[in-house]
N, C-alpha and C positions, 0 to 999 in steps of 0.2 A: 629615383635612380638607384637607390642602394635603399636594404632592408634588413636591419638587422634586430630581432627578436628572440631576448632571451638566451643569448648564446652563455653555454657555461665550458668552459675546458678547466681538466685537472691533468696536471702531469705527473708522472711516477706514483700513480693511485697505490692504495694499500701498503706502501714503503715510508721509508722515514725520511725518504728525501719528496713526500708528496707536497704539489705546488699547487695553490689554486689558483689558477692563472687569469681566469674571467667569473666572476658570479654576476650572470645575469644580465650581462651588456644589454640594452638598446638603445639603438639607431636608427633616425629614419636621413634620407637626404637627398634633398633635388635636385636636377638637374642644374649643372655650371655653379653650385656649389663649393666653395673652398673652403675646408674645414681645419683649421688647425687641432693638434692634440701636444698635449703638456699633461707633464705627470712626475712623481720620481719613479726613481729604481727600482723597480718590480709591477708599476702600476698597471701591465698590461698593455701598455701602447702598443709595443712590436707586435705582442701574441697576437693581438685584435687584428693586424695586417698581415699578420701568417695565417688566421682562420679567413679570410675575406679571398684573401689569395688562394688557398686551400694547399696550402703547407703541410698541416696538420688536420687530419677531423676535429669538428667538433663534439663535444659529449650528448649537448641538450640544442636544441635554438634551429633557428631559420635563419640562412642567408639568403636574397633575393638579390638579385642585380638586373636591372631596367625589364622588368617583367617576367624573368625566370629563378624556379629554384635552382639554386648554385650549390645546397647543402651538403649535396652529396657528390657533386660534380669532382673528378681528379683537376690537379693544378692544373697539367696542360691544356685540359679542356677550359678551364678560366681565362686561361692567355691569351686565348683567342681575344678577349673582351679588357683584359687590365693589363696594364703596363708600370711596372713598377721600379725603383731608382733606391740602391742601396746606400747605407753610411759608408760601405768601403768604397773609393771609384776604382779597384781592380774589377768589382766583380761586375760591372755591365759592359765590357768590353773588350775584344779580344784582341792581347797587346803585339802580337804578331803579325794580324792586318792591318792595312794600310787606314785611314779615316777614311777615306770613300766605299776601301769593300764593308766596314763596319758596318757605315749606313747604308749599303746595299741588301745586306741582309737583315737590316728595321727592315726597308723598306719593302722587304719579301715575305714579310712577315703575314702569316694566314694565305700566300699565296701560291699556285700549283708551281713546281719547278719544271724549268726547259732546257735544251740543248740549245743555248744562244750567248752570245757575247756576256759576261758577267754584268758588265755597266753601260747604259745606253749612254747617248747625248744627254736627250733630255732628263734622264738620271741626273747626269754630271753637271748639267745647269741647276738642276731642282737641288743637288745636294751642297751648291757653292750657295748658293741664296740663301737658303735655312743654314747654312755656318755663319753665313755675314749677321744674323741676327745674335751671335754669343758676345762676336764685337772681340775677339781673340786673335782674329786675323789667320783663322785654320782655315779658310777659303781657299790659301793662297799655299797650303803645306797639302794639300787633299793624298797625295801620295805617300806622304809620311807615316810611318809605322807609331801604332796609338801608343806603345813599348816607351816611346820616346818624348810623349807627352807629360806635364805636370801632373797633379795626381787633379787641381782644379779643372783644367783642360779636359781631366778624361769624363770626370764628374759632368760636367757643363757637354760634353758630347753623349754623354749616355742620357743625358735629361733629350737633346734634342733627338736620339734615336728610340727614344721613350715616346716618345709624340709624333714622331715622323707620318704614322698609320695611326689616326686618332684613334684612343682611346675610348671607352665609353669609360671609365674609371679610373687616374693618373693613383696611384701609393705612393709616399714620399715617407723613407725612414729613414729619419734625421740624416738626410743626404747634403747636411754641409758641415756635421760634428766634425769629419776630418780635417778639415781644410782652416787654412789662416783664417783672422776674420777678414781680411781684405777682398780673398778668396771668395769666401764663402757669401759675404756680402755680394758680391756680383754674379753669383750664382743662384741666391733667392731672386736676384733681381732679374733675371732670366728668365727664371722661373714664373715668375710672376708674369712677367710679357707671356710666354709661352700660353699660360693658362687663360690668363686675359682673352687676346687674340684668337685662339684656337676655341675657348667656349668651351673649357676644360671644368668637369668634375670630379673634384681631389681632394685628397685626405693627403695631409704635413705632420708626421710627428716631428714635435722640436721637444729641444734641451732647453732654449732662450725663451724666455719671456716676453720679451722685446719684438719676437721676430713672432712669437703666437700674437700677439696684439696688432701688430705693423700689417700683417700678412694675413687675406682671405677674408670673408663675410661671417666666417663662424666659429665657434672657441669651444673648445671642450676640454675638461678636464677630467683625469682619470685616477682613482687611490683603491687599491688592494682589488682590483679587478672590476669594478664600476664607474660609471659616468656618475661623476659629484658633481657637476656644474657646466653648464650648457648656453653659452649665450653668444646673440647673434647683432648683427644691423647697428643701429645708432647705442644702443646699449655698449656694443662691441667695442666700439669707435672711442667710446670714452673712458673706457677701461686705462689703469695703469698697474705696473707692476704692482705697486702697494694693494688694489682693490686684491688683486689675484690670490694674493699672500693670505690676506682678509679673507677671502670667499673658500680656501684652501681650508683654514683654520675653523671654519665654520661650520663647509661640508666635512670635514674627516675627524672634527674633536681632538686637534691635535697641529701642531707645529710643522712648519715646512723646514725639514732638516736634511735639504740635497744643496751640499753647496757647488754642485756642477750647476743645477739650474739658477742658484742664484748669482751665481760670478755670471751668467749668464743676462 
């Protein structure tokens, strides 16, 4: 489903504020897929989801997405194919429409516009039914202004207008760091139904440790722009934070010294 080869990005090349962002990523990954990613402060996660999205060019590498090069491709033309869920929940949703026009306009998404009614019936049945799944009880608020919503609430509605038009490829950057943990726990758990159900192939940067273990088939770890540690299935499964720490320590020659990720 995804192809990533060697991708290298440098930011502020030739300056003294030059960053090396990525040396030499690869990736490969299947279809239905859940990959988590863990790393500290610089190690790259976001970058890797800003060059996949095509945020930024990349300098060196191939990107592929379910059969085609993407490499070159502008972001907008990517969107057609990914759908992605920010750490802020301001930014997936526009807080002046109502919850129903939001996901009217998921639901529009890649498709020709007309002179017709804005929201059908069967719209407005299809869009009460995938709320009933957040379990928030926004089924019952659909006219309500998203302005008005919690910041979980908007979070947990940009995920469902994230998926509304599957996907071939769901990004997830650290889309619950804002939120309480109460919050944000019912919001991986969404998550997780969402992608289950749906037969979703997706990539999770986290901050938690807990929640890269708990959450998806696959683990990836990332330090100074590289994949140090990759592991998937019943390996996966008996992973605990202590091994992480361990395998941290082993691939990078050195100490895990984030302590966001470890209060985590």
């Amino acid at each position: 489903m995804l192809l990533l080869q060697n991708i290298h990005k440098t930011f502020n090349l030739g300056t003294v504020n030059e960053k090396k962002a990525l040396n030499g990523v690869e990736l490969h990954l299947n279809a239905k897929d859940f990959v988590t990613v863990i790393g500290g402060n610089g190690a790259g996660k976001s970058t890797m989801l800003n060059m996949i999205a095509g945020v930024y060019p990349i300098d060196e590498g191939r990107i592929v997405l379910n059969g085609r090069d993407m490499t070159k491709q502008p972001e907008y033309v990517r969107a057609k194919y990914l759908s992605r869920v920010f750490q802020d929940p301001m930014m997936g949703t526009a807080s002046n429409m109502q919850i129903d026009e939001n996901l009217a306009l998921a639901h529009r998404r890649g498709k020709k516009r007309g002179l017709s009614w804005g929201i059908t019936k069967e719209e407005h049945d299809l869009f009460r039914e995938k709320l009933k799944i957040l379990g928030l009880g926004l089924e019952d608020r659909m006219t309500s202004k998203v302005g008005l919503l919690s910041g979980g609430q908007r979070q947990a509605l940009t995920l469902l207008m994230a998926t509304l038009i599957k996907p071939e490829l769901l990004l997830l950057d650290e889309h619950t760091a804002a939120l309480d943990p109460k919050t944000a726990a019912n919001v991986l758990s969404v998550t997780e139904t969402i992608i289950r159900e749906e037969q979703l192939t997706a990539i999770m940067v986290t901050h938690n440790m807990k929640d890269a273990i708990r959450f998806g088939n696959r683990l990836i770890m990332m330090h100074e722009g590289q994949i140090i540690y990759d592991v998937a299935g019943e390996e996966k499964k008996r992973l605990d934070v202590n091994d992480l720490l361990d395998k941290f320590e082993q691939a990078s020659h050195g100490e895990f010294a984030n302590d966001r990720m470890m209060l985590g």
